[in-house]
C-alpha positions in Angstrom: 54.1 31.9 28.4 53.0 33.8 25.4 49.6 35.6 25.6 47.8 34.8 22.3 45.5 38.0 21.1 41.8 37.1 20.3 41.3 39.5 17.6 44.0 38.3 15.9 43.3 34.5 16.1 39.5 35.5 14.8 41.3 37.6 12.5 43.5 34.9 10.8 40.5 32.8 10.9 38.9 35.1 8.9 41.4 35.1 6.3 41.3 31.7 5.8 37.1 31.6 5.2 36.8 29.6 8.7 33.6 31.9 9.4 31.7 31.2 6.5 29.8 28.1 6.7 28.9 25.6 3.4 26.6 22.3 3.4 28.1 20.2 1.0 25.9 16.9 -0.5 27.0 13.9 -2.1 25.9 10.8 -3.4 28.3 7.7 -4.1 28.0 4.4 -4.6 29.2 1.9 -1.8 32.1 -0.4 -2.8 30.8 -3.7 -1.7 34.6 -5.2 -2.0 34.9 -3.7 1.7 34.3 -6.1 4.3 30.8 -6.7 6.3 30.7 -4.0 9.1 32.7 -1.3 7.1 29.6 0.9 7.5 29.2 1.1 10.9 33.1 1.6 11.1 32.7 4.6 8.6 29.5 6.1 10.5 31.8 5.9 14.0 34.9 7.2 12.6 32.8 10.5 11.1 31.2 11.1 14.2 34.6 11.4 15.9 36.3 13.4 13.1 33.3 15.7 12.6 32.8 16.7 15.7 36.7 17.4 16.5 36.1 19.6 13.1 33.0 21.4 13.6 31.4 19.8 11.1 27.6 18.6 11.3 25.6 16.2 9.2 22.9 13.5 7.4 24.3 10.1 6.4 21.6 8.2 4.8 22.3 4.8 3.2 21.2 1.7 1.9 23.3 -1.5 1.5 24.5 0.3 -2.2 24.5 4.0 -1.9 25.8 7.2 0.6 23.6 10.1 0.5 25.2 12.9 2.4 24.8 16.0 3.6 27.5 17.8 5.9 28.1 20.9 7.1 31.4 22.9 8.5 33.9 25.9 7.8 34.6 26.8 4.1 38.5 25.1 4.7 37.3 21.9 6.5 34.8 21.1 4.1 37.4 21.8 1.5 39.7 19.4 2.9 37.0 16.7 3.4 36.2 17.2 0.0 39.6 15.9 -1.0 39.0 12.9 1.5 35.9 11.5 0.2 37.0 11.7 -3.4 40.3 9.2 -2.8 38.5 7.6 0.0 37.9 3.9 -1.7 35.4 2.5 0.8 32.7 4.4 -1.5 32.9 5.3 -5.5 31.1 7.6 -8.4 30.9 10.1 -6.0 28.9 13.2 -7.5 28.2 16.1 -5.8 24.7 17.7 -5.2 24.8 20.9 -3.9 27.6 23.0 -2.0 26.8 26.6 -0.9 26.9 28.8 1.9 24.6 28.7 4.9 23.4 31.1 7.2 22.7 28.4 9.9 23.1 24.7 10.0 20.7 22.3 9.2 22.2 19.5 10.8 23.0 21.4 14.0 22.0 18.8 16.2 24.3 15.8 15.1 27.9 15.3 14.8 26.5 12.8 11.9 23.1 11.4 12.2 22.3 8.0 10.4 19.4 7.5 8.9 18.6 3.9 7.6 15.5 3.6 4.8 13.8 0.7 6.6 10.9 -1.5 5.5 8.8 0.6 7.4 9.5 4.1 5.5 10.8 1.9 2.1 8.0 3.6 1.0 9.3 7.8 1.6 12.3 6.6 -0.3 10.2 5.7 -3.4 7.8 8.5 -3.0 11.1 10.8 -3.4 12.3 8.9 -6.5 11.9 8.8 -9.8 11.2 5.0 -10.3 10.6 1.8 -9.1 14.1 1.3 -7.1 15.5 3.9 -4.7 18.3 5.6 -6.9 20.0 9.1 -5.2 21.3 9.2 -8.8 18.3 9.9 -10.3 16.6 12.0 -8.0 16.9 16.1 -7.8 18.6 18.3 -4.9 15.0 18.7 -3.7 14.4 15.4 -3.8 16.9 14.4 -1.8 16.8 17.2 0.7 13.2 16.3 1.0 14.1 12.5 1.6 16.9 13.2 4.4 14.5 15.5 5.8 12.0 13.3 6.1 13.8 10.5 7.5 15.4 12.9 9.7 11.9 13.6 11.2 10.7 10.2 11.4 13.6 9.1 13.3 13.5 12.1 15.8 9.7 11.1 16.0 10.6 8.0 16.9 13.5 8.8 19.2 11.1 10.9 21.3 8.5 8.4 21.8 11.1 6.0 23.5 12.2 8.9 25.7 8.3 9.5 27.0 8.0 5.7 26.8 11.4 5.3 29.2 9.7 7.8 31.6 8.8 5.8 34.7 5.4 6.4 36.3 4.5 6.2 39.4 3.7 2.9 41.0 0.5 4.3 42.7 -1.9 7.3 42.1 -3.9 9.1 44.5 -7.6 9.2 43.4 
């Protein structure tokens, strides 16, 4: 068996930009000729892929547009890139912002889903620019601000069923 030199595999990986990382945001329109249950098909098949690739993220959608944030090595963002823009589940894809990061924003998730719901219709609004929710309208710091905020909300609400799911004790002593 051959004995494979560290250095040299960090090295090559190097060369190739796999240690510098970018976050790379996109909005696109949903293609509603896919069938029903494409979405949660898509959100599955990313959390796989990603996580085989190192690559973290936000998916935030809405029945008619992807708002996404991801996160990964320079190449496999690159190469993810090319992906999304022949991928024909989604279309009018525009990108948002792509730049290097000194640490990951979306460090905790493979890719986390965040759903505008009735409750928190109104965060989307208070992030737009009019009446309707419309990534396509909105600034980077708009939409930063929006997935951050639902990204909040939902580990809010993720913590207060893990206290709630903590048994307590069936007697007390007084």
């Amino acid at each position: 068996m051959e004995s494979v030199d560290i250095s040299e595999l960090n090295r090559l990986k190097m060369l190739h930009g796999e240690h510098i990382i970018l976050r790379l945001t996109y909005i696109s329109r949903y293609n509603n000729d896919n069938p029903n249950g494409e979405v949660t098909r898509i959100l599955d098949q990313a959390q796989q892929n990603n996580e085989c690739n190192g690559i973290t993220g936000a998916l935030v959608f809405n029945h008619n547009y992807f708002l996404q944030s991801i996160e990964g090595a320079r190449p496999v963002i690159n190469e993810l890139l090319r992906k999304l823009v022949k991928d024909d589940r989604h279309h009018a894809l525009q990108i948002i912002e792509c730049c290097e990061v000194e640490q990951r924003r979306w460090s905790k998730w493979s890719m986390k889903y965040l759903i505008p719901s009735e409750e928190n219709k109104g965060l989307a609004l208070k992030f737009s620019t009019g009446t309707q929710f419309n990534p396509y309208l909105m600034s980077t710091n708009q939409i930063m601000m929006l997935i951050d905020t639902l990204s909040e909300i939902q580990e809010q609400e993720q913590e207060e069923k893990n206290v709630s799911k903590k048994k307590k004790p069936w007697f007390s002593i007084g």
